[in-house]
C-alpha positions in Angstrom: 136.6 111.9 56.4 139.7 114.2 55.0 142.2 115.5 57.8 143.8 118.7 57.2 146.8 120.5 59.3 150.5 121.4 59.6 153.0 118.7 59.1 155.2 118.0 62.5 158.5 115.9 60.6 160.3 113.5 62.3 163.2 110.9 61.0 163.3 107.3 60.7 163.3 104.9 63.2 161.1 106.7 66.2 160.8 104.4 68.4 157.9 104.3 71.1 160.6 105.1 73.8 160.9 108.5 72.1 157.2 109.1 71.3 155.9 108.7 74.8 159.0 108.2 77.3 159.2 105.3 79.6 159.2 107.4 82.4 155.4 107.8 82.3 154.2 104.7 81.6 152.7 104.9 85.2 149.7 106.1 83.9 147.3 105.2 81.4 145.6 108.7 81.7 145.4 109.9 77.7 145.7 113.4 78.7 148.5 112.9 81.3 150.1 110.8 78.2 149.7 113.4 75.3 151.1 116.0 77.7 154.4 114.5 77.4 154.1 113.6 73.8 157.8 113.5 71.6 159.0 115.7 74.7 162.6 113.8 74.6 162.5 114.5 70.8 161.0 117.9 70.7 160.4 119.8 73.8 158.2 122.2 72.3 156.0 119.9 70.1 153.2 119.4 73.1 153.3 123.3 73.7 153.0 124.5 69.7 150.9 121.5 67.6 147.2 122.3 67.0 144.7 120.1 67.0 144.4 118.3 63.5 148.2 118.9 62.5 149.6 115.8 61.2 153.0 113.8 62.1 154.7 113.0 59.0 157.8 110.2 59.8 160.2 108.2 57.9 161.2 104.6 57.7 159.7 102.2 60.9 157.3 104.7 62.6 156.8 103.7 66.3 159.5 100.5 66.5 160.3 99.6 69.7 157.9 98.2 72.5 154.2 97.1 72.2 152.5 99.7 74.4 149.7 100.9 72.9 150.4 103.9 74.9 152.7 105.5 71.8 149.6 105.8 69.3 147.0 107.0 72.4 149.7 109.6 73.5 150.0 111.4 69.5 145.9 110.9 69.4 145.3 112.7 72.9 147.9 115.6 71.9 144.8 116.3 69.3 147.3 114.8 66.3 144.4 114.0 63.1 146.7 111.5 61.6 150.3 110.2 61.3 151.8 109.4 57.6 155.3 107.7 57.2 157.0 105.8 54.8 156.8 103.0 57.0 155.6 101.6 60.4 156.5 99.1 62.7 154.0 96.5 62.2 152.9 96.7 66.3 152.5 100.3 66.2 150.2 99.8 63.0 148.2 97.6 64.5 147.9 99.4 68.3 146.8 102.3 66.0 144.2 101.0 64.3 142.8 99.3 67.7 142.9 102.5 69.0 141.5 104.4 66.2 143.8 106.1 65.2 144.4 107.2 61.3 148.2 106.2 59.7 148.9 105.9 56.1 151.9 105.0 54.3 153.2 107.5 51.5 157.2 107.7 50.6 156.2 110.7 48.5 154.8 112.7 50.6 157.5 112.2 53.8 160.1 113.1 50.6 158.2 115.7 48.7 156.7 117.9 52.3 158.7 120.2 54.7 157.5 120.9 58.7 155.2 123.3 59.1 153.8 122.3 54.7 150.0 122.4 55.2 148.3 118.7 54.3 145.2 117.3 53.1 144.8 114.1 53.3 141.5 111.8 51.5 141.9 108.4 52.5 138.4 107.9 50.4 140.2 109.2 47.4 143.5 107.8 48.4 145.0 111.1 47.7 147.5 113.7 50.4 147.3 117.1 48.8 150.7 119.1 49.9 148.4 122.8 49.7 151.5 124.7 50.5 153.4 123.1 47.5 150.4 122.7 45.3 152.1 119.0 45.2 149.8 115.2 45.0 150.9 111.5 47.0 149.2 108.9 46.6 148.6 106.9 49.9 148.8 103.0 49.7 145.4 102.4 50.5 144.2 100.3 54.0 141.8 97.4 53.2 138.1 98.4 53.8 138.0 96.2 57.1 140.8 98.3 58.7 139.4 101.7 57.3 135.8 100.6 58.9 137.6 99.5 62.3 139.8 103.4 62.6 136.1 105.1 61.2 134.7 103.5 64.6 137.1 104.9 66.7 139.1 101.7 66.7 138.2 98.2 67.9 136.1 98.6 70.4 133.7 101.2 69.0 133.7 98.6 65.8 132.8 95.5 67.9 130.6 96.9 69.8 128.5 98.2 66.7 129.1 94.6 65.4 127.6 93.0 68.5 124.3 95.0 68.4 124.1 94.4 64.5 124.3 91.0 65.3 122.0 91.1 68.2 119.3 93.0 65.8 119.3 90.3 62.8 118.4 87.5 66.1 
């Protein structure tokens, strides 16, 4: 599956404070969540993305706490996929349980401006920048992690393994 939108640019170092505040971690509601996505760093980012743009971060994407409320919040908003130059290895992982596509590309958070219109192949391993005419080169997920975020995460993923295995009996 390729993911195409407008890039949404943030800095290094967004913690999960920032990405869905504290103050609504009374809820486990996605919408209720996404509707106060990045508010405390952007107040307009909830009001303006579309669905499919793409969050394109710096250095230690999502540090902070464990909740696995940060990655549902940026999924609900309707955000296809999040590409930084790094993540914090708990928000990588809460991703990918939950589904949700990341990829790691220095290039393309140097080489792409907000609002710089994306493709991005993970088959091919390829972002295409179409408003720079520019190529990154994503370092690639193992095929067990790609399988588990094409499922929908781990759940969708385990319980396809459970009725494989309950077939082959």
């Amino acid at each position: 599956m390729k993911y195409q939108g407008s890039i949404w640019k943030f800095g290094h170092n967004i913690d999960t404070d920032v990405i869905i505040p504290a103050r609504y971690l009374n809820t486990s509601d996605a919408k209720e969540l996404a509707s106060h996505c990045m508010e405390d760093y952007n107040k307009n980012f909830i009001k303006t993305i579309k669905p499919g743009d793409i969050i394109v971060a710096g250095e230690n994407f999502g540090c902070g706490s464990s909740r696995e409320h940060a990655p549902i919040a940026i999924q609900s908003a309707g955000i296809s996929c999040v590409i930084a130059k790094s993540f914090a290895r708990i928000f990588f992982r809460n991703a990918i349980n939950i589904g949700l596509p990341i990829f790691e590309s220095y290039e393309a958070y140097e080489r792409s401006e907000e609002g710089d219109n994306l493709e991005v192949d993970p088959e091919s391993g390829i972002i295409r920048n179409l408003t720079k005419n520019r190529v990154f080169k994503i370092n690639p997920l193992p095929d067990f992690i790609q399988n588990i975020i094409s499922m929908g995460g781990l759940i969708g993923y385990a319980t396809r393994e459970v009725a494989k295995r309950k077939k082959n009996t």
